[in-house]
C-alpha positions as CSV (number, residue, x, y, z in Angstrom):
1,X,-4.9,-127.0,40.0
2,X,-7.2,-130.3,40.9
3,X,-6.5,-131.7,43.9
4,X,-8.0,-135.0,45.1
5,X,-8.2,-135.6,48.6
6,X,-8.7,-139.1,50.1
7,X,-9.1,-141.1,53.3
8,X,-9.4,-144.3,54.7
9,X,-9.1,-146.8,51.7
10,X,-8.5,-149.6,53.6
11,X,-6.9,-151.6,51.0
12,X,-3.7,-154.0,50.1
13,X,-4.1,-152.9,46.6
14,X,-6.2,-150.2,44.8
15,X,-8.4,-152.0,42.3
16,X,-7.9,-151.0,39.0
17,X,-11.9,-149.8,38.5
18,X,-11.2,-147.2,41.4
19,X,-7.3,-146.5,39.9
20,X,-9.5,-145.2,37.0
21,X,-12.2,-143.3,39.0
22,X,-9.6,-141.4,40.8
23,X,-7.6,-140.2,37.8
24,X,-7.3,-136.9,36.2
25,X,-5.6,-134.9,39.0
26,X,-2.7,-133.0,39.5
27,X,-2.2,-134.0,42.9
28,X,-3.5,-136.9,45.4
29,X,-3.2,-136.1,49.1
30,X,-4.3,-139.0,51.1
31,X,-5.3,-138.6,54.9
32,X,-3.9,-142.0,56.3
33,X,-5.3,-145.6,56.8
34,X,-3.7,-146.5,53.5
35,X,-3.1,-149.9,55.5
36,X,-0.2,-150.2,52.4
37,X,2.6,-148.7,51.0
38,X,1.2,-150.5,48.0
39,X,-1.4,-148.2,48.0
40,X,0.7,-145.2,48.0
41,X,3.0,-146.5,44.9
42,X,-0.6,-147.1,43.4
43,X,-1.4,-143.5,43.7
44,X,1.6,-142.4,42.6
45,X,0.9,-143.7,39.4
46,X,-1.8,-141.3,39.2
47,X,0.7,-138.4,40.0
48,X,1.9,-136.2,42.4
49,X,1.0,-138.0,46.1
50,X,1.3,-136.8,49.3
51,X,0.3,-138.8,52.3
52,X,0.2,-139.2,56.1
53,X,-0.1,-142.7,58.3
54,X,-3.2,-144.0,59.9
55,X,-4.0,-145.7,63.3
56,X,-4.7,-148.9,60.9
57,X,-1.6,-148.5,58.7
58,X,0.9,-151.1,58.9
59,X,3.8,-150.2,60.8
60,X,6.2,-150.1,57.5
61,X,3.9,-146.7,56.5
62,X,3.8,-145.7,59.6
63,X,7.4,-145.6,59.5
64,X,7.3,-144.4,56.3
65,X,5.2,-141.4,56.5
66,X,4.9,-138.4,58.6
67,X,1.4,-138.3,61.3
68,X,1.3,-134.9,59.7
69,X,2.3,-132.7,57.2
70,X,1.5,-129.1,56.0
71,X,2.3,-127.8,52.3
72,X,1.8,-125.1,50.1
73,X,-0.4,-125.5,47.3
74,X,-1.0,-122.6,45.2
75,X,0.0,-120.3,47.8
76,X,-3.0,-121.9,50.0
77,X,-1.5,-123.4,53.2
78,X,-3.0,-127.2,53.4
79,X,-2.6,-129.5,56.4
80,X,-2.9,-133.1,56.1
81,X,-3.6,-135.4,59.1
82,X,-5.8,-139.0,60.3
83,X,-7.0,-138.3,63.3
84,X,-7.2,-134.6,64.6
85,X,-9.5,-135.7,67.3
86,X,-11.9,-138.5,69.1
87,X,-15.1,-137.0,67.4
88,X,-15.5,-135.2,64.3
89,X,-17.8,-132.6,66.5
90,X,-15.3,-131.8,68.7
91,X,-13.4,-127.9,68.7
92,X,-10.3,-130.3,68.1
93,X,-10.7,-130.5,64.7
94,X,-10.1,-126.3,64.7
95,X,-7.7,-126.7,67.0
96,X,-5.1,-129.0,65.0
97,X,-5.8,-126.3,61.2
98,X,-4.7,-123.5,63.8
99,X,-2.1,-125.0,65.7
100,X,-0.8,-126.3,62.5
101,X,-1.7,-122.8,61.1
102,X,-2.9,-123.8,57.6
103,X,-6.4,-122.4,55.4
104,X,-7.4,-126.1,54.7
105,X,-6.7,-129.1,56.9
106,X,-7.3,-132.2,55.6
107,X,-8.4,-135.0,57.9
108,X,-9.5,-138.9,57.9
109,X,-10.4,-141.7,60.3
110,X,-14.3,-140.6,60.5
111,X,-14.8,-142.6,57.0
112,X,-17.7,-139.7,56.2
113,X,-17.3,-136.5,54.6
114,X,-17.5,-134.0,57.3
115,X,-17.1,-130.3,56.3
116,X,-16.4,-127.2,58.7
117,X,-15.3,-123.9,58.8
118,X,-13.8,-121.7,61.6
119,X,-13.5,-118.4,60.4
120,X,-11.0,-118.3,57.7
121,X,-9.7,-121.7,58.0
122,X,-11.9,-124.8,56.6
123,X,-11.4,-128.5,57.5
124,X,-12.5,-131.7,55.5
125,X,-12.3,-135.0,55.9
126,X,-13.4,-137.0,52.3
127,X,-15.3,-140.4,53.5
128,X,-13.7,-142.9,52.2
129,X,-13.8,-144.5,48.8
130,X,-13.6,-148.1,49.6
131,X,-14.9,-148.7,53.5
132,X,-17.5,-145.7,54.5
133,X,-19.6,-145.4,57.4
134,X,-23.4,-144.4,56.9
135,X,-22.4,-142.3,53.7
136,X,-22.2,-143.5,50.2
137,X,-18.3,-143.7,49.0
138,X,-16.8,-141.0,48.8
139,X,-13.8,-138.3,48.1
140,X,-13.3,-134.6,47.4
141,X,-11.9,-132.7,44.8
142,X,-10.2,-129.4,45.9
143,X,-9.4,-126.8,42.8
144,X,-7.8,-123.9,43.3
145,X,-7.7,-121.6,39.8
146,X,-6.6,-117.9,39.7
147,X,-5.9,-117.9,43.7
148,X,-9.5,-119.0,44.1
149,X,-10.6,-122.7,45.9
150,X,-13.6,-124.5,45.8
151,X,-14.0,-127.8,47.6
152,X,-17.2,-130.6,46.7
153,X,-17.4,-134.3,48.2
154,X,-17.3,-137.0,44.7
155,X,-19.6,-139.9,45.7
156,X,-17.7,-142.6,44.0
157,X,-19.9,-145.6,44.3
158,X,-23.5,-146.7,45.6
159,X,-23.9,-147.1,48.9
160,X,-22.5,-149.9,51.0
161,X,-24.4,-150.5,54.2
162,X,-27.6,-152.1,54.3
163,X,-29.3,-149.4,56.0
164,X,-27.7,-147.1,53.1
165,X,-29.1,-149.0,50.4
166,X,-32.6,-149.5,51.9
167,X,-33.0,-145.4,52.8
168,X,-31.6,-145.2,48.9
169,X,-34.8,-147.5,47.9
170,X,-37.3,-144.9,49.5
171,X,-36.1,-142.2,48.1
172,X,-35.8,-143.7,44.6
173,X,-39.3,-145.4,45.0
174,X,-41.2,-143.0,47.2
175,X,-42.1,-146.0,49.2
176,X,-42.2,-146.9,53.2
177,X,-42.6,-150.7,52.9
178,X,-39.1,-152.4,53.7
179,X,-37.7,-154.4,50.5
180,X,-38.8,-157.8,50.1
181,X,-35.7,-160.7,51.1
């Protein structure tokens, strides 16, 4: 099974060009700040969705969807929540995959991939696709074949920020000198 896990896209409306980018998967689970139930009917599209609301969703998803919710996927127990804690660094992120006792908990709000582990369980947030925060775009793709799961962060666009793009002109050129304009 391929799982794509998202966060944070910020949007009214997903654009068709990332509609097409996120497509191919047998099931969408979306780690709040949709901002729009439009978003989630856009998803849906794509296939299976599950979701949870965001601190920036409008209150019709908040109402809408659950702060959390935990589901079985392939016999792997996956939690899905925004905002496990005030900083990504913090044991609360831990905290919420055992409380909520699940292998993989799936988290937003940071708008960066983060990845950590705590023994057995693991805990991911994607980035976000449309409004990231010193990281190119992002998402991950969970796949879980033959009771086995692998989990990689899918840069889906360039980065955003100018500091981004001027560390990306370094690296690409091998040079210190800021760009020119």
């Amino acid at each position: 099974m391929k799982i794509l896990l998202i966060s944070d896209t910020h949007l009214d409306h997903i654009p068709e060009s990332l509609l097409e980018i996120l497509s191919g998967y047998d099931m969408i689970l979306h780690a709040g700040d949709l901002v729009s139930m439009d978003v989630y009917t856009d998803l849906e599209t794509l296939g299976e969705t599950h979701a949870v609301a965001g601190n920036s969703d409008h209150p019709d998803v908040r109402r809408t969807l659950p702060e959390r919710l935990r589901l079985d996927v392939e016999g792997m127990r996956v939690g899905l929540i925004h905002r496990p804690s005030h900083s990504p660094d913090s044991p609360g992120i831990a905290l919420m995959a055992r409380e909520m006792d699940v292998d993989l908990l799936v988290f937003g709000h940071f708008h960066r991939p983060i990845f950590e582990r705590d023994g057995r369980r693991v805990m991911v947030c994607p980035g976000s696709p449309t409004s990231p925060r010193l990281s190119p775009p992002s998402v991950a793709e969970l796949l879980i074949e033959e009771g086995r799961a692998s989990l990689r962060i899918v840069p889906v666009g360039r980065p955003m920020c100018s500091y981004l793009q001027f560390a990306e002109t370094l690296y690409l050129n091998g040079s210190r000198d800021p760009p020119e304009g």
